[in-house]
Backbone as JSON, one array per atom type, in Angstrom:
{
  "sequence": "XXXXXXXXXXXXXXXXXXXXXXXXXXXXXXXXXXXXXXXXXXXXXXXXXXXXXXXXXXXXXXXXXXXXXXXXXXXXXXXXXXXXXXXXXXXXXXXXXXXXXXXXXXXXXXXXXXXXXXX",
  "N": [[0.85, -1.17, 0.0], [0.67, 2.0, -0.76], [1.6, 5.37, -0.16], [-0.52, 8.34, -0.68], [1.38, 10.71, -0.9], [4.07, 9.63, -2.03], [3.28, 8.92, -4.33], [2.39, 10.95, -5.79], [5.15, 12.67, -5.74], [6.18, 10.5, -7.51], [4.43, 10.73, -10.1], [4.63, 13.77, -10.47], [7.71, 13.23, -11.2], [7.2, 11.61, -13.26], [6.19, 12.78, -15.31], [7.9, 14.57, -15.81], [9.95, 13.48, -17.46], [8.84, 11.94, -18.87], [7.23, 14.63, -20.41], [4.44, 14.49, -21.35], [1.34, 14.78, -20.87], [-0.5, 12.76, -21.34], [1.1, 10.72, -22.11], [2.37, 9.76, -19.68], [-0.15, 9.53, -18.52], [-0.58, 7.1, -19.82], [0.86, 5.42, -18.74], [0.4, 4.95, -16.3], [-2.17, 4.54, -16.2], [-4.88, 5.5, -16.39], [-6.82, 9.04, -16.56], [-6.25, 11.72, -18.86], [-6.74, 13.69, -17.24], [-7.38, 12.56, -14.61], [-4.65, 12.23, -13.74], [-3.14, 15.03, -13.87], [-4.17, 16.1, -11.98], [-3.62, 14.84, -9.67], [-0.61, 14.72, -9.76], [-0.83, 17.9, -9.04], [-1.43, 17.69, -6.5], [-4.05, 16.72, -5.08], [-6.03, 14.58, -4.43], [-7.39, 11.35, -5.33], [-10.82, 10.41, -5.71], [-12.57, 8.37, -6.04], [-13.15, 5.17, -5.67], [-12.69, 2.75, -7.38], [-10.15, 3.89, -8.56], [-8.67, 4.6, -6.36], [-8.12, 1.95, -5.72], [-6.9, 1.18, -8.08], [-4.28, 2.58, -7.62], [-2.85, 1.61, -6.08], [-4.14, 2.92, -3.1], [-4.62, 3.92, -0.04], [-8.03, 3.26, 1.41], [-10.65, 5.09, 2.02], [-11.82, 6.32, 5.22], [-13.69, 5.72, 7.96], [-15.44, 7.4, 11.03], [-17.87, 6.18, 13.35], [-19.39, 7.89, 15.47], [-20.94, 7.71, 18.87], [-24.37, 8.42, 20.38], [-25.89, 9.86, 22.62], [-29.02, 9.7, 22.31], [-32.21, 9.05, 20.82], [-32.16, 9.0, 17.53], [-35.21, 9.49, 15.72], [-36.63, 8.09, 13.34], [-36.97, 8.74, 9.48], [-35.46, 11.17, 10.19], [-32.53, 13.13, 10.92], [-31.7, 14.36, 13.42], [-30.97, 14.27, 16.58], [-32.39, 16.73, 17.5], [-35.03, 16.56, 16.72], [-38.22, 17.18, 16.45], [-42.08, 15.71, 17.45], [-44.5, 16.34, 15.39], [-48.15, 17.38, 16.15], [-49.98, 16.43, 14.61], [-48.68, 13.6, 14.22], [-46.4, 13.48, 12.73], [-42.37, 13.34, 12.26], [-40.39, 15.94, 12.76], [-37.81, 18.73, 11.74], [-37.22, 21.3, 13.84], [-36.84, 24.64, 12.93], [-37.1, 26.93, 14.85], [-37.01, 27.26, 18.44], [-39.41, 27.84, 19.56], [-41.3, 26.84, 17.27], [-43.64, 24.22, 17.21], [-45.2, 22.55, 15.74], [-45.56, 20.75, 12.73], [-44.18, 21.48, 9.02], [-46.08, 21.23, 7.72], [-48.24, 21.26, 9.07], [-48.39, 24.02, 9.89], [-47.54, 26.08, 8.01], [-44.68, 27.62, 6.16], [-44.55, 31.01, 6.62], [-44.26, 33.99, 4.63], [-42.78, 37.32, 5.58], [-45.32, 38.2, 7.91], [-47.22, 39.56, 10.05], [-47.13, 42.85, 9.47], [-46.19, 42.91, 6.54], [-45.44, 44.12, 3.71], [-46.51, 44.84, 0.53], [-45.34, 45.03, -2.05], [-46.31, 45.41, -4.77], [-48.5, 46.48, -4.97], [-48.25, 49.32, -4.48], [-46.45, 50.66, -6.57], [-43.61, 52.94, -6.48], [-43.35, 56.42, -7.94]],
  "CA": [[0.0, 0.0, 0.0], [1.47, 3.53, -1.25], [0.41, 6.55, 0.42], [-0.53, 9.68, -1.5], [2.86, 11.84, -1.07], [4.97, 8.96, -2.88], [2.47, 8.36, -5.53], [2.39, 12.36, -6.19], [6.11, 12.95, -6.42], [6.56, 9.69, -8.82], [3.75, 11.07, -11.26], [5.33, 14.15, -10.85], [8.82, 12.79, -11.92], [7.2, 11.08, -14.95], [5.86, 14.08, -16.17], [9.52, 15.55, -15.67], [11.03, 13.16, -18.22], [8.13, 12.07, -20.76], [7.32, 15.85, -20.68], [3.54, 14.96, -21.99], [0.48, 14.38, -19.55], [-0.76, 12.19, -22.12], [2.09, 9.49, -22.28], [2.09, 9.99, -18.18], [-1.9, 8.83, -18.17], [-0.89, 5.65, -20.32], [1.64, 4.83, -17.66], [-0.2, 4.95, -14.99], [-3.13, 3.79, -17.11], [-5.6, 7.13, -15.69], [-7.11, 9.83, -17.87], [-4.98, 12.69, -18.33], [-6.56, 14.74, -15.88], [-6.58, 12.68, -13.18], [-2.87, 12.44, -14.09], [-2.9, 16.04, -13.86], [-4.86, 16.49, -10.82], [-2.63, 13.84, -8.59], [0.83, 15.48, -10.02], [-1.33, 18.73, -8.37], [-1.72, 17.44, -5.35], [-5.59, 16.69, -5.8], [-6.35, 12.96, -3.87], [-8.95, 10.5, -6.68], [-11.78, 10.32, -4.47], [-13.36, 7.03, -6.38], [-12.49, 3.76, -5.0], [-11.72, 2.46, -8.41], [-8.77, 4.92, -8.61], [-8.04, 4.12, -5.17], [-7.63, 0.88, -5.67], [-5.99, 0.81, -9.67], [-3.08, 3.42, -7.62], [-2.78, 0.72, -4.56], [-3.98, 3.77, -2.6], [-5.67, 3.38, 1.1], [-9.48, 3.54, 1.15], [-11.35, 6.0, 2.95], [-12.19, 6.01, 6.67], [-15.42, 6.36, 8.39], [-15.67, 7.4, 12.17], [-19.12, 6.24, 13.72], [-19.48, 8.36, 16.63], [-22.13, 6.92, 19.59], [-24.94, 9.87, 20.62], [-26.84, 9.81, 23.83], [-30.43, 9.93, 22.16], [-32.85, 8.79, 19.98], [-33.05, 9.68, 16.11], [-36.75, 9.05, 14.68], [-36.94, 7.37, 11.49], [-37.18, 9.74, 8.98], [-34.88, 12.3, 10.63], [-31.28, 13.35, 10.81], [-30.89, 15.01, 14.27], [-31.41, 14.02, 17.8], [-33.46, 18.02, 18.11], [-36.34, 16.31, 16.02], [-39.85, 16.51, 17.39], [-42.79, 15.15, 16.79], [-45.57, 17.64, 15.58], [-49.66, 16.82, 16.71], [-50.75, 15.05, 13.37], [-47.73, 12.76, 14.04], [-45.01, 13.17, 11.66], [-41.41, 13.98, 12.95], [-39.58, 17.38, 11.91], [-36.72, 19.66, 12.41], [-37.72, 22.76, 14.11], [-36.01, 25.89, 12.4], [-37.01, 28.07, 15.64], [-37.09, 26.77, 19.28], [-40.99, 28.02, 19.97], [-41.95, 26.14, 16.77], [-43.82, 22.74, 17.93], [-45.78, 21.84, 14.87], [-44.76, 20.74, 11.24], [-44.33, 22.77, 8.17], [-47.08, 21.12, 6.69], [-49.54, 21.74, 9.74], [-48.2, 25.15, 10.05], [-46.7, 26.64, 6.79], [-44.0, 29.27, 6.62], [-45.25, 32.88, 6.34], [-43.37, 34.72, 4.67], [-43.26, 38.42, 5.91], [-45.86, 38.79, 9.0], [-48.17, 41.49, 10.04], [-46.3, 44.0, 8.64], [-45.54, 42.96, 5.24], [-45.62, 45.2, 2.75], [-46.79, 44.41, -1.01], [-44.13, 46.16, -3.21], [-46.65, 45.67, -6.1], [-49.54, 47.41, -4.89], [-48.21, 50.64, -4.74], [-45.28, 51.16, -7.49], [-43.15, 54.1, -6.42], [-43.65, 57.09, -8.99]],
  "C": [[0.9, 1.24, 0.0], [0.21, 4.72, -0.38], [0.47, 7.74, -0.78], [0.79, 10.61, -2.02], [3.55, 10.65, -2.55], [4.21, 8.68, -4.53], [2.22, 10.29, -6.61], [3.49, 12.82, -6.62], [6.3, 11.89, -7.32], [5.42, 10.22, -9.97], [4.49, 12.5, -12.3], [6.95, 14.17, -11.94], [8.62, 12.46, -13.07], [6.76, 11.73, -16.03], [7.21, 14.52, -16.6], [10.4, 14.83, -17.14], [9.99, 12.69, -19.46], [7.75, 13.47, -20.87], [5.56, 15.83, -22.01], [2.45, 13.91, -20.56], [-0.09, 12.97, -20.12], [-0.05, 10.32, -22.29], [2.13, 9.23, -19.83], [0.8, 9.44, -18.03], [-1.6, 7.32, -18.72], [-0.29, 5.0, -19.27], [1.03, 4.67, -16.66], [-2.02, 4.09, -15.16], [-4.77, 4.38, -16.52], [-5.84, 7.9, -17.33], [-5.94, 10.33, -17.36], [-5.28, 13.92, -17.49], [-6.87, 14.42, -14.94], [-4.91, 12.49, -13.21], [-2.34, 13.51, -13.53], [-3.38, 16.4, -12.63], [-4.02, 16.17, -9.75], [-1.16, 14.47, -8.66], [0.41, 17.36, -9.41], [-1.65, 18.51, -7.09], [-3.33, 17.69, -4.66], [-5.63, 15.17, -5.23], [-7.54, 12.25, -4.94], [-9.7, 10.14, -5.32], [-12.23, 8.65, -4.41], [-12.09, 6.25, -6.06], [-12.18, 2.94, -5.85], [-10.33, 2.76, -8.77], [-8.06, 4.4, -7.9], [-7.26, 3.07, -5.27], [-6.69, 0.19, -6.82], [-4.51, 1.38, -8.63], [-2.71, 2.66, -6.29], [-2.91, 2.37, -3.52], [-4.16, 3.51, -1.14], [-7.11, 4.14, 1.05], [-9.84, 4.3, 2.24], [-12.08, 5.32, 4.07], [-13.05, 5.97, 7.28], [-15.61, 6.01, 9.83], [-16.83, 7.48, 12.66], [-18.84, 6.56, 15.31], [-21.09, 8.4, 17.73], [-22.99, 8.61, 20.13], [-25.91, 9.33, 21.65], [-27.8, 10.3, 23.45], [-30.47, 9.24, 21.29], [-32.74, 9.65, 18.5], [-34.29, 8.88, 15.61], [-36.71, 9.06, 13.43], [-37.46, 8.76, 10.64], [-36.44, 10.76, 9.33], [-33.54, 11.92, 10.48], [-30.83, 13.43, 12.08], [-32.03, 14.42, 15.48], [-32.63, 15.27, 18.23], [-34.89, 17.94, 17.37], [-37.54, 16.05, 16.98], [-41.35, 16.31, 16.98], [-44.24, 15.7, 17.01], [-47.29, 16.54, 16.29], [-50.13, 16.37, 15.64], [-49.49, 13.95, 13.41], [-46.41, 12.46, 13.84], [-43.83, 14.25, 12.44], [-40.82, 15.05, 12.07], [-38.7, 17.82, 12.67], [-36.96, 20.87, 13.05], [-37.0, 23.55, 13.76], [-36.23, 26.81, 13.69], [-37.42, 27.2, 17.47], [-38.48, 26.67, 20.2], [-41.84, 26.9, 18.89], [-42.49, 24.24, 17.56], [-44.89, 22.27, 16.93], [-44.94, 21.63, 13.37], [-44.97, 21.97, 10.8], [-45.29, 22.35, 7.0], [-48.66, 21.45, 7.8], [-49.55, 23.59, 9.93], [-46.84, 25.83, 9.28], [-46.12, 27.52, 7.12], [-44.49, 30.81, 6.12], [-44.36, 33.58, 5.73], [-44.2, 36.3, 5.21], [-43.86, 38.67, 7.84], [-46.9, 39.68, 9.1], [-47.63, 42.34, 9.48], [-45.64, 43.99, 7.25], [-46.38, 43.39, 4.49], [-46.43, 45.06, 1.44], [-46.24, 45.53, -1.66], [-45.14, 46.18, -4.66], [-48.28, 46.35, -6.27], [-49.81, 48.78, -4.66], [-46.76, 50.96, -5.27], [-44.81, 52.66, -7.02], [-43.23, 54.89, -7.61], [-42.49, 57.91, -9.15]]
}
């Protein structure tokens, strides 16, 4: 297994002496802009790549959370409006959905810019 650095200056280098990105992609057997990307110091995200450039595969830290998430949700601050269904609250007073209680735009005080055109 090669890590990134070594695999970045040897692309580099082979650029340095075939002197075309082109002949550099066959070698490595890559388009020529991830060729160009990796000799930029640019990581191939896809796990094909990964694994054509013996790279190491990406990591994934599952971190444990003292609560419940409800199906359908993302975040432990989900609650669950009076027809049922769970939601995110955008404001800390809200306590219903945004389908039992749509967003407003404006308020009492909004204006209508098209009912009186400035002159």
């Amino acid at each position: 297994m090669r890590d990134f650095d070594t695999l970045h200056r040897e692309v580099k280098i082979d650029y340095k002496t075939l002197k075309s990105w082109r002949l550099v992609a066959q070698k490595w057997r890559l388009s020529k802009g991830t060729t160009y990307r990796i000799a930029h110091n640019i990581e191939p995200k896809t796990l094909e790549i990964r694994l054509l450039l013996d790279l190491p595969l990406p990591e994934a830290r599952v971190i444990a959370i003292a609560g419940i998430v409800p199906n359908g949700t993302q975040t432990i601050g989900a609650l669950r409006c009076i027809c049922g269904d769970w939601f995110i609250p955008n404001h800390p007073r809200r306590r219903k959905c945004f389908i039992c209680s749509p967003y407003r735009k404006g308020g009492k005080h909004h204006v209508s810019h098209s009912a009186n055109p400035p002159q």
